[in-house]
N, CA and C atoms as a LAMMPS dump frame, in Angstrom:
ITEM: TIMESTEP
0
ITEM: NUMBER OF ATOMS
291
ITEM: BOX BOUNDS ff ff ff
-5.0000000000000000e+02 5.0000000000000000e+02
-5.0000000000000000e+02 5.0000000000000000e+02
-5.0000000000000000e+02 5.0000000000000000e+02
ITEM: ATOMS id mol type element x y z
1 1 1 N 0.849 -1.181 0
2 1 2 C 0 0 0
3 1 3 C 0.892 1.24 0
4 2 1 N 0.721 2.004 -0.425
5 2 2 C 1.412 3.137 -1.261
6 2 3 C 0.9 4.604 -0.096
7 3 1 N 1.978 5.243 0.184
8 3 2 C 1.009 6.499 0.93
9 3 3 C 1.37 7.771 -0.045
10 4 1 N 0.361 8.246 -0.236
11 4 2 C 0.602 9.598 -0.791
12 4 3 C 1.649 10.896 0.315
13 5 1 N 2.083 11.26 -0.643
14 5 2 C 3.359 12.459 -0.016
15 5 3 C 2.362 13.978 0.081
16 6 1 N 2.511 14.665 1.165
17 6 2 C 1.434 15.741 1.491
18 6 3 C 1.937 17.212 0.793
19 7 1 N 1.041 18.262 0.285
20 7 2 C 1.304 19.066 -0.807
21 7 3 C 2.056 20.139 0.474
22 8 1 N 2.143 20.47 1.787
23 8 2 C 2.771 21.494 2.332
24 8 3 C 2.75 20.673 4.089
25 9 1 N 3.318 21.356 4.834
26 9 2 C 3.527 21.07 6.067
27 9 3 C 3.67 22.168 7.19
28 10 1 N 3.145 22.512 8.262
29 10 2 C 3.28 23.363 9.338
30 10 3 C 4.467 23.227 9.983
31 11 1 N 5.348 24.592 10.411
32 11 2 C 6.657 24.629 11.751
33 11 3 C 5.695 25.422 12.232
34 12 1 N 6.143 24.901 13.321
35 12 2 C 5.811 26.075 14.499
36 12 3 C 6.553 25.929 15.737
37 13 1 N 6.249 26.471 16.56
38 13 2 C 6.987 26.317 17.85
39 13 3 C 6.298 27.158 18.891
40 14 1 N 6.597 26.8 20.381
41 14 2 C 5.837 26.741 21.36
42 14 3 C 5.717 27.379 22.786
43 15 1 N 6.31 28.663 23.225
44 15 2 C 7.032 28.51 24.652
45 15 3 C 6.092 28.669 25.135
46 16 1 N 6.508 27.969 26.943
47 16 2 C 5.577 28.317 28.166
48 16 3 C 6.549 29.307 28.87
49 17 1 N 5.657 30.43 28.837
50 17 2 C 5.832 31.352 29.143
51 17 3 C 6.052 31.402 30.729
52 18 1 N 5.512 30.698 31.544
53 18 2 C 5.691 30.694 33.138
54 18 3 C 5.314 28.82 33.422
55 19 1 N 6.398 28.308 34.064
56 19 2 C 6.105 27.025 34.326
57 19 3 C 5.21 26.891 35.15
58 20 1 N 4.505 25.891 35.44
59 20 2 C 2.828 25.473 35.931
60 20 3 C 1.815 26.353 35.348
61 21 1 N 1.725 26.968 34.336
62 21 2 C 0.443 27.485 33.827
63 21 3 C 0.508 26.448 32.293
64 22 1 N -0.096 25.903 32.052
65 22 2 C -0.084 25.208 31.065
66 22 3 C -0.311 26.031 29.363
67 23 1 N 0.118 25.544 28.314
68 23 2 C -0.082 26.305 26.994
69 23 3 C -1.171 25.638 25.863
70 24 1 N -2.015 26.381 25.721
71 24 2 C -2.839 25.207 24.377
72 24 3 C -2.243 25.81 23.7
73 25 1 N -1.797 24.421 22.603
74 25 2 C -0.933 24.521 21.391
75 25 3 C -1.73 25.143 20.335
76 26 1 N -1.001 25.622 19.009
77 26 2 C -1.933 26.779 18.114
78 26 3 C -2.587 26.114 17.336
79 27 1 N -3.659 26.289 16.538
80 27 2 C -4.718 25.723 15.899
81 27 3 C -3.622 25.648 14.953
82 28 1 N -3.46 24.193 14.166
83 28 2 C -3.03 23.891 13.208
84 28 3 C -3.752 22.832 12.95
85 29 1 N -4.029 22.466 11.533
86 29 2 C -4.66 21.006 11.286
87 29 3 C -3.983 19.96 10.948
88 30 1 N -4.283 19.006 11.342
89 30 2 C -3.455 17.693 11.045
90 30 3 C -4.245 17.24 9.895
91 31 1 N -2.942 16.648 8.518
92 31 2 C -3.681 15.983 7.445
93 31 3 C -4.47 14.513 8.136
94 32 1 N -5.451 14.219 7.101
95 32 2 C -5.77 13.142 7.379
96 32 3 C -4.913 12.045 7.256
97 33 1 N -4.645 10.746 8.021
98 33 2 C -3.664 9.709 8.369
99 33 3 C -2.533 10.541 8.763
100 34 1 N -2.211 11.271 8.855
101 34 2 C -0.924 12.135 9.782
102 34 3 C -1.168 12.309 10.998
103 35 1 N 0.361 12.582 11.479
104 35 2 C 0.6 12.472 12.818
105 35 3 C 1.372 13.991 13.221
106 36 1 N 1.023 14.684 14.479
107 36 2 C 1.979 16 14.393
108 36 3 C 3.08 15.599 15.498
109 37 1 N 4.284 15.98 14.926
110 37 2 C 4.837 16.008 16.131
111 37 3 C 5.342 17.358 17.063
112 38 1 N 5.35 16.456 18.152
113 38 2 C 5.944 17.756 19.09
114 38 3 C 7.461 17.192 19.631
115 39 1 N 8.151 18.207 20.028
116 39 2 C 9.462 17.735 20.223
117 39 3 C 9.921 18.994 21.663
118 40 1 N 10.301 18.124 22.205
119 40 2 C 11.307 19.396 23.478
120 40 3 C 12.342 19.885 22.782
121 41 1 N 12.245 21.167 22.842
122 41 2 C 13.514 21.735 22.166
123 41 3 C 15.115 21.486 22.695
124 42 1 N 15.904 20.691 22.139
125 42 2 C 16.951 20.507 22.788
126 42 3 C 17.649 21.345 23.778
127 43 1 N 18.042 22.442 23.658
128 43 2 C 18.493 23.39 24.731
129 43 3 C 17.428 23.866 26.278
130 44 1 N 16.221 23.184 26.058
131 44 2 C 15.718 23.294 27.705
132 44 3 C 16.243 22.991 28.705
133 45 1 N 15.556 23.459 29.538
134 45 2 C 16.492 23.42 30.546
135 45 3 C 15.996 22.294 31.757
136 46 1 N 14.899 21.602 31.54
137 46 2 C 13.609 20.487 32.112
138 46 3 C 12.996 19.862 31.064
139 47 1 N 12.245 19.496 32.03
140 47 2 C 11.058 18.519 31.071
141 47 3 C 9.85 19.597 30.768
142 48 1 N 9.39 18.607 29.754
143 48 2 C 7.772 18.902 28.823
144 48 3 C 7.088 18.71 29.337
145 49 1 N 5.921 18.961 29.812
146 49 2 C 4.697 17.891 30.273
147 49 3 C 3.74 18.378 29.063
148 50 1 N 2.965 17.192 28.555
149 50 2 C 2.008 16.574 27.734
150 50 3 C 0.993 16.053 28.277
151 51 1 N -0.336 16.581 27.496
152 51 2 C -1.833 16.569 27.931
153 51 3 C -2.758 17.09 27.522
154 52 1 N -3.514 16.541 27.264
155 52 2 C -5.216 16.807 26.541
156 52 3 C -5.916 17.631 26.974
157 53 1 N -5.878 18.161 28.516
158 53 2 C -5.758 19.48 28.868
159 53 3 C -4.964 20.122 29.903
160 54 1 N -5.35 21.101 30.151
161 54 2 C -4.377 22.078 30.705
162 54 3 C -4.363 21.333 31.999
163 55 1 N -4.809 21.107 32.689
164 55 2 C -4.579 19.903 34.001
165 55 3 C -4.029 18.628 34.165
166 56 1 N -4.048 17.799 32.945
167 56 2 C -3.302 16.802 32.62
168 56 3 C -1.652 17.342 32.357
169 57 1 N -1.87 18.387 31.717
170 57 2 C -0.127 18.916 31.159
171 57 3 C 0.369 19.355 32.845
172 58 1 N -0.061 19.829 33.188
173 58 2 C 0.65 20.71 34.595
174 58 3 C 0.996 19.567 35.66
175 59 1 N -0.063 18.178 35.204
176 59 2 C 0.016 17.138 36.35
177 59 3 C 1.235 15.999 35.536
178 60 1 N 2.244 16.655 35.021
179 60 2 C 3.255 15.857 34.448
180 60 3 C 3.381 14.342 33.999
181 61 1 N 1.708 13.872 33.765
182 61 2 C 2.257 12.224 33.707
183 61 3 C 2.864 11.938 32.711
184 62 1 N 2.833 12.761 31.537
185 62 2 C 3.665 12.475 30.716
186 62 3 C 4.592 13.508 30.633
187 63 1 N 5.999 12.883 30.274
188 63 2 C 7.353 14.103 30.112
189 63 3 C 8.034 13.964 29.119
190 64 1 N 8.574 14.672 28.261
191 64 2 C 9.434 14.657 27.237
192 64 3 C 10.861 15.456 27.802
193 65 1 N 12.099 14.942 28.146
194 65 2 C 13.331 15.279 28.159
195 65 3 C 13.641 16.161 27.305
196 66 1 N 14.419 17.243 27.207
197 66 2 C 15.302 18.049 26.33
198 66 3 C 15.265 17.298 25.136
199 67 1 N 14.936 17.831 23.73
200 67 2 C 15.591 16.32 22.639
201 67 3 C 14.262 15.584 22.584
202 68 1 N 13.746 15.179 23.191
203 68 2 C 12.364 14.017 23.461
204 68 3 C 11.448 14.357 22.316
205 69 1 N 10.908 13.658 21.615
206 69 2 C 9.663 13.59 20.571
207 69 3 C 8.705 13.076 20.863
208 70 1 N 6.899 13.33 20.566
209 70 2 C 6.215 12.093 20.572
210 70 3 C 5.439 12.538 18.98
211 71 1 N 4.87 11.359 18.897
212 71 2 C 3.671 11.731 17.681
213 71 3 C 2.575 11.521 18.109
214 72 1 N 1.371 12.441 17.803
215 72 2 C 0.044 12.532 17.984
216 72 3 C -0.884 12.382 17.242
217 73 1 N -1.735 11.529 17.101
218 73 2 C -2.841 11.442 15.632
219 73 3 C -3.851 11.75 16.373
220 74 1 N -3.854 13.036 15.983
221 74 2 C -5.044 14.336 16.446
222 74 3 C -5.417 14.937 15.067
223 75 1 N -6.462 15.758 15.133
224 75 2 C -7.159 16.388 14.127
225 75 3 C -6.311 17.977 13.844
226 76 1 N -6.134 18.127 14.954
227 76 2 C -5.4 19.57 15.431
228 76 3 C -4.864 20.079 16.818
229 77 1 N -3.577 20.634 16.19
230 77 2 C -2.657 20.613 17.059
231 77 3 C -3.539 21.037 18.394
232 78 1 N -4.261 22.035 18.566
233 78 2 C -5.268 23.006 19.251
234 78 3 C -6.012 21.888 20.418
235 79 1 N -6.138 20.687 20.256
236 79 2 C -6.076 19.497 21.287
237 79 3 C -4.983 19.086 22.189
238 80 1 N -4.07 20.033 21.869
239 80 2 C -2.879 19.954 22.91
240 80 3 C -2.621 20.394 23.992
241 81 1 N -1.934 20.533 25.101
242 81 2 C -1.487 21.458 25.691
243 81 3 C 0.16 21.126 26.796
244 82 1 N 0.985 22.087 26.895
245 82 2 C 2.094 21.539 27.342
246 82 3 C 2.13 22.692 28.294
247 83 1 N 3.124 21.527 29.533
248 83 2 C 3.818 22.793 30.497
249 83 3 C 5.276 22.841 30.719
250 84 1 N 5.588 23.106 31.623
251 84 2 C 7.376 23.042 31.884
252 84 3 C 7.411 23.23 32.925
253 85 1 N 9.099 22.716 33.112
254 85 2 C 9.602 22.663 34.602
255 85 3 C 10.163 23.877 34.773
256 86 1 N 10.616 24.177 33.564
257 86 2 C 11.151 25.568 33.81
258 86 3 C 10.75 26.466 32.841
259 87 1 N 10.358 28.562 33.589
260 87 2 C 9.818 28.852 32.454
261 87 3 C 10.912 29.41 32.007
262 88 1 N 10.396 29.336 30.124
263 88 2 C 10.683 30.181 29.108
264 88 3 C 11.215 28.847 27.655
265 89 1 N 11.443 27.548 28.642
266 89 2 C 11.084 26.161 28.261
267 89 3 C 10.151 26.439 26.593
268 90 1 N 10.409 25.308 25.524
269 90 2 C 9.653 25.687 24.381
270 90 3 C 9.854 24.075 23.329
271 91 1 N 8.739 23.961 22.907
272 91 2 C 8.837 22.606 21.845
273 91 3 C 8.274 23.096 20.708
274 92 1 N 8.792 22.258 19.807
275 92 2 C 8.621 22.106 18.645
276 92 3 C 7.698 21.874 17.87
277 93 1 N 6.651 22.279 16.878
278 93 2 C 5.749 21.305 16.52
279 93 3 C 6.275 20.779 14.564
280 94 1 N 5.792 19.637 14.331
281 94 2 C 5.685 20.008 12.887
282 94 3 C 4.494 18.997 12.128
283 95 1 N 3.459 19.464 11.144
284 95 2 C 2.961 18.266 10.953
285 95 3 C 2.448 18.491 9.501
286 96 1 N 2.494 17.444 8.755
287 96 2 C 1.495 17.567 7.103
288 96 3 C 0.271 17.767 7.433
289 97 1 N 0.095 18.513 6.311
290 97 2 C -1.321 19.087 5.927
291 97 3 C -2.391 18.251 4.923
């Protein structure tokens, strides 16, 4: 099975501005069968926290290390939200359209 290659793709990027206030990520759309990723920007200085909402992100169960990636098969990025251990902390996003 053959996947088609997507006609453009979103960068973006992310900071939390003050650690424990959580960030919803920016409305971007995810192509259909795509995945967006988010990435900790290597030079942080902590961890990511990841979550569906702003209470899940601040309650750290999930963490991404400095460097750390995950992929998400979401509709849009805008279902996201991340926090940090430390502010001014920032990830990555990128995903086909």
């Amino acid at each position: 099975m053959s996947v088609e290659s997507r006609a453009k793709f979103a960068v973006n990027d992310v900071t939390v501005a003050t650690a424990g206030t959580a960030v919803q990520l920016p409305d971007i759309p995810v192509g259909s069968a795509c995945e967006l990723v988010v990435k900790a920007k290597r030079t942080n200085k902590g961890a990511i926290k990841v979550g569906d909402t702003a209470l899940q992100a601040q309650a750290g169960k999930f963490t991404l290390e400095p460097g750390e990636a995950i992929k998400l098969r979401i509709s849009n990025a805008n279902k996201g939200y991340v926090d940090a251990e430390v502010s001014g902390d920032k990830v990555e996003l990128i995903v086909e359209q």
